[in-house]
N, C-alpha and C positions, 0 to 999 in steps of 0.2 A: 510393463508400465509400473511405475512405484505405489500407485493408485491397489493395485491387485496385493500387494505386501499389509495392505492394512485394509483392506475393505472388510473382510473376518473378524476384526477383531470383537472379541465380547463388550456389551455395552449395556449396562444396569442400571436406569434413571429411576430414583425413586422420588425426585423433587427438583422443578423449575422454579427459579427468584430471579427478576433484572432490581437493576443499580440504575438508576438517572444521571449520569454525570454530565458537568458544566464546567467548562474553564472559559477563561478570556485567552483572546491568544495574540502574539505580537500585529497578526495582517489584520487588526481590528475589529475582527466580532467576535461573538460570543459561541463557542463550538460547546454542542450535546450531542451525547451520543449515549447507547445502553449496553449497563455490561450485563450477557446473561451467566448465571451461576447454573451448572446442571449437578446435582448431588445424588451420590448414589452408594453401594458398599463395596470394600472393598481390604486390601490387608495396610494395616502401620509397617511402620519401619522393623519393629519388634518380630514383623510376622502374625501378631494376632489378628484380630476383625474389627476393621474400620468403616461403620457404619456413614461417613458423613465426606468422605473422599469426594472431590470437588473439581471438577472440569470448567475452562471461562473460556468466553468468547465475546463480540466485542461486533457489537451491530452501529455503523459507522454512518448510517443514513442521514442528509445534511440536512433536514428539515426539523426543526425543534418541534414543530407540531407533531409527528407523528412518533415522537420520544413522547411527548404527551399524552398520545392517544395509546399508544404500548402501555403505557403507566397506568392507565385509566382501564383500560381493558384485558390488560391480560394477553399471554397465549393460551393457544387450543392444549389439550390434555398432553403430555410429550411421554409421561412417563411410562417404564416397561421395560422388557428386556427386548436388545437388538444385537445385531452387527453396526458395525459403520455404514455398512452400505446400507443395510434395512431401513437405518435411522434418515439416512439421506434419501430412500426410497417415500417414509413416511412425513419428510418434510413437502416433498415433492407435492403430497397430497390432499394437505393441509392447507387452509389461508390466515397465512401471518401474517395478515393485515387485517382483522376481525374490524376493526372501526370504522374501517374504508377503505378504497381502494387508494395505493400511493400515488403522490404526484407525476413521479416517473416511475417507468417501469423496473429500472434498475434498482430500484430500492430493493424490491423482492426478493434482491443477489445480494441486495449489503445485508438484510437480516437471515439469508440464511445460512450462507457465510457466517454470521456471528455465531449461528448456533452450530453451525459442522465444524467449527473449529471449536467451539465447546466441547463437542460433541468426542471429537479426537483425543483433544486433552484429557478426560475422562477415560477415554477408555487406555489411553496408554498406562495413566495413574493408577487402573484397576488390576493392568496386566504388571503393573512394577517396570517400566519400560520408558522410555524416552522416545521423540517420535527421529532422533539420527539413528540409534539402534533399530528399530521397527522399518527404517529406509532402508538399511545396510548403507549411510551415509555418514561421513563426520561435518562436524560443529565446526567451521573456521573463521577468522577475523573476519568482521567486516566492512571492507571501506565504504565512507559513506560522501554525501555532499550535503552541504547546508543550500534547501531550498527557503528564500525570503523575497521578496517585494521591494521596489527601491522607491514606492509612495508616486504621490502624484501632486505636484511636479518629479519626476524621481531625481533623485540623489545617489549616491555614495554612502553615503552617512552609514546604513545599516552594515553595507561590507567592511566598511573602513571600523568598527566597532567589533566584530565577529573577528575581524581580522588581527587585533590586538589582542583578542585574546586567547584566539586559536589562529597561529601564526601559518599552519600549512593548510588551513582550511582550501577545501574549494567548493562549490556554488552550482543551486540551478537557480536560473533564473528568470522569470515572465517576462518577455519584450512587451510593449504598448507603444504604438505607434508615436508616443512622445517621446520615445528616443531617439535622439538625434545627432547627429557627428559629434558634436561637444560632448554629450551624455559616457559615449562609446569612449572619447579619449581620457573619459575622465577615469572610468573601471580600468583601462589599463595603467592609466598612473596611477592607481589605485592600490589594486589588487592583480592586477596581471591579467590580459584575456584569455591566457591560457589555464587559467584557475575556473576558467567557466565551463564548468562540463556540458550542461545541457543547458539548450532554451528551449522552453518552453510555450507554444506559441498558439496554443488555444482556439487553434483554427478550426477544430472537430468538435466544438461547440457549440449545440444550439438554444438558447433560451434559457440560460441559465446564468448567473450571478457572475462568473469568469471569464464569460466571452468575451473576445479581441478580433475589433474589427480586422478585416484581412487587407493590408498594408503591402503591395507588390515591397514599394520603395522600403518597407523596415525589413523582409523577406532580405532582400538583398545587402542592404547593408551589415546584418547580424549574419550572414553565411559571410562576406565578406572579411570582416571585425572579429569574428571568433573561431578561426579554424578548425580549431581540435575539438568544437561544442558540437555534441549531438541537439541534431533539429526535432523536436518533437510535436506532431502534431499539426500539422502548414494545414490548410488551406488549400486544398487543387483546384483551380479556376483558371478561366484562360489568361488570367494575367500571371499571376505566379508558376503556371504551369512550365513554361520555357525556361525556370531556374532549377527546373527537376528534371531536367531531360537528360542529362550524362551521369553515369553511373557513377564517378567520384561524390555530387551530388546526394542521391539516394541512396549511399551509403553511409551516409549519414544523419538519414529520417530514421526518426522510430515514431511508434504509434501508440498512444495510452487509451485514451475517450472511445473509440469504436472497437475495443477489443474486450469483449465477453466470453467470449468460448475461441474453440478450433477453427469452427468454421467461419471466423470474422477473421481471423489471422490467412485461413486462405483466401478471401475475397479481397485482400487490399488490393493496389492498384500494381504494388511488383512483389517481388516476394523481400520483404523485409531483413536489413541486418543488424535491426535492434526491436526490442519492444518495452513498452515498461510494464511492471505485472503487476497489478495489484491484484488482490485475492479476492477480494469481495464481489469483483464486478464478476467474475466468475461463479457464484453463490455455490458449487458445489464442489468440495476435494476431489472429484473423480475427474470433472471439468479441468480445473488448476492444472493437476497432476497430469493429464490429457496433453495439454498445449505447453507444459514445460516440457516435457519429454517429446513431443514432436519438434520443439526447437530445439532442444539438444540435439537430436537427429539431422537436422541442417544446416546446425552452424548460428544460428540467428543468437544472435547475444541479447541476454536478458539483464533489467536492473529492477531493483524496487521500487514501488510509487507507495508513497504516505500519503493520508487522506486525515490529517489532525485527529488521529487518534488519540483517548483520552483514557483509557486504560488497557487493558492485555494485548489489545488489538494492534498496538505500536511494537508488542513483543512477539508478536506473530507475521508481521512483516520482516523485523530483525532475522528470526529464524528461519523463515523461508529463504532470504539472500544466505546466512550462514549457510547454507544446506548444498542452494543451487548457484548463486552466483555470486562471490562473496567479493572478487575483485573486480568489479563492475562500480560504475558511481551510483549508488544507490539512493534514492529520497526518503531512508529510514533514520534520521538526525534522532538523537535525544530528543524525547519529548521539551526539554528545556531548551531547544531552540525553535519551539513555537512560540514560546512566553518572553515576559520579560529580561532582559538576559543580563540588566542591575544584577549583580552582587552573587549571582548563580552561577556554581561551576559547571564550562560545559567540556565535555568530553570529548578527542581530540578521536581521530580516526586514525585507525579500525578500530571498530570494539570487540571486545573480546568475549567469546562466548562463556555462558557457566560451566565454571568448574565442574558441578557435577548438575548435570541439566535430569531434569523430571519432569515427563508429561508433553505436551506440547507448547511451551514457555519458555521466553527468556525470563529478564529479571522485572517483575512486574514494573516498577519504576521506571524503564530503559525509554 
């Protein structure tokens, strides 16, 4: 497993700082999220001793409250010498949540995620290494899709925008049960249905700000309407259930929301030929590293999920797809297709990886 190529590595923290960042973002609210900076020594470019070498990570947790309370409190002690694995051992042990417990559990995995991807990036910067050399992997293009929102009532508007100015764009996109026959014909005189790679259909949601009520009648019209779209996330009840029953069908689900680890990918209901990955929900590079290589091992096709990353964190998705699944439709967009997209260049797909990459990072901006 690729997990075992880097769990060794040396790892020398002599100082923890996070970052509070705030942006606005085009689907309407206001995203926070924290970067942590892990500092430690190490050699320059020159070859001498660079006391101040710096690894980031990128805790992506959706509640601004508990960016507040991080900010307010602090983490527990981190620094010392490790490996990767020790450091991931001594996260394990700790509660990075000193101000209180998180609202969901999941949070636990987006902050420590932010710090084991810190945590990596540092040490590959200590070793003079990159983390595609440390794989025995290369950096390749990565195609991506623009995930957006078509508002409520929805519209077109936003594709027909995106689309003028990235002309081969293609799309994930949230159904809501207000989409309806007219909606459907309009995306294809639009933008093409076959530009829609994935729907996303938030049926594995509970209690949370995203959830979509479950819609047998939009189930089937959007499996109908967009053939070549991966279905992500349905809903299994007895009413939807009888449009998942033949294997054309289910080859076509993938699953993002109930997959944390391994053993969530083998509990689904059939064995999957897509999943989305997002890293965080995983909290741990040995976890990540676990379940991509056991889907390479079967065949199961992987893409990227973005979660409004607001700094490194969006470059650490980018790299993971470079790495493992680069011709997949990925939900790693330019940060600058969260925002407003007035007068900003946006970058067209694939993107290209750095020239000469260092650490565990793309291009901090990406």
């Amino acid at each position: 497993m690729d997990y075992d190529r880097i769990a060794d590595l040396s790892l020398s923290i002599d100082a923890v700082s996070t970052e509070r960042l705030e942006r606005e973002t085009s689907s309407g609210f206001t995203r926070v999220s924290t970067e942590f900076a892990l500092t430690g020594p190490g050699s320059n470019a020159d070859g001498g001793r660079d006391d101040s070498i710096v690894g980031r990570g990128e805790d992506v947790t959706y509640e601004t409250d508990e960016h507040d309370a991080l900010a307010e409190s602090g983490l527990p002690d981190l620094t010392g010498e490790y490996t990767i694995d020790s450091f991931s051992a001594r996260l394990e042990s700790v509660d990075l949540f000193p101000a209180g417990a998180p609202d969901r559990e999941v949070f636990r995995n987006y902050r420590r995620w932010g710090l084991e991807s810190a945590a990596l990036d540092l040490a590959l910067r200590q070793a003079g290494t990159d983390v595609a050399s440390a794989l025995g992997r290369s950096l390749d293009p990565v195609r991506f899709v623009a995930s957006t929102r078509l508002g409520e009532p929805p519209t077109t508007d936003r594709l027909e925008q995106l689309r003028d100015r990235v002309p081969d764009l293609e799309f994930k996109l949230d159904p809501i049960p207000e989409w309806d026959d007219d909606l459907v014909r309009a995306i294809d005189d639009s933008v093409g249905t076959d530009s829609v790679r994935i729907l996303d259909l938030k049926g594995q949601y509970e209690g949370t700000e995203v959830d979509v009520p479950t819609d047998p009648a939009l189930y089937r019209r959007v499996l109908e309407a967009f053939p070549r779209a991966v279905i992500e996330d349905p809903a299994l009840t007895d009413e939807t259930d009888p449009l998942f029953e033949d294997d054309s069908a289910r080859s076509r689900v993938s699953w993002d929301a109930p997959i944390d680890g391994l053993e969530d990918v083998e509990a689904l209901p059939w064995e999957p030929d897509w999943l989305n990955i997002k890293p965080s929900r995983f909290g741990s590079l040995e976890s990540l590293l676990e379940t991509i290589a056991h889907c390479e091992e079967r065949d199961i096709r992987l893409y990227g999920g973005g979660q409004f990353e607001l700094g490194v964190g969006r470059g650490h998705i980018q790299t993971l797809a470079s790495l493992y699944y680069p011709d997949s439709p990925n939900d790693v967009a330019p940060r600058a297709y969260n925002e407003s997209i007035a007068g900003t260049e946006l970058p067209s797909s694939p993107l290209e990886p750095p020239a000469a990459p260092v650490g565990f990072r793309w291009d901090r901006d990406a």
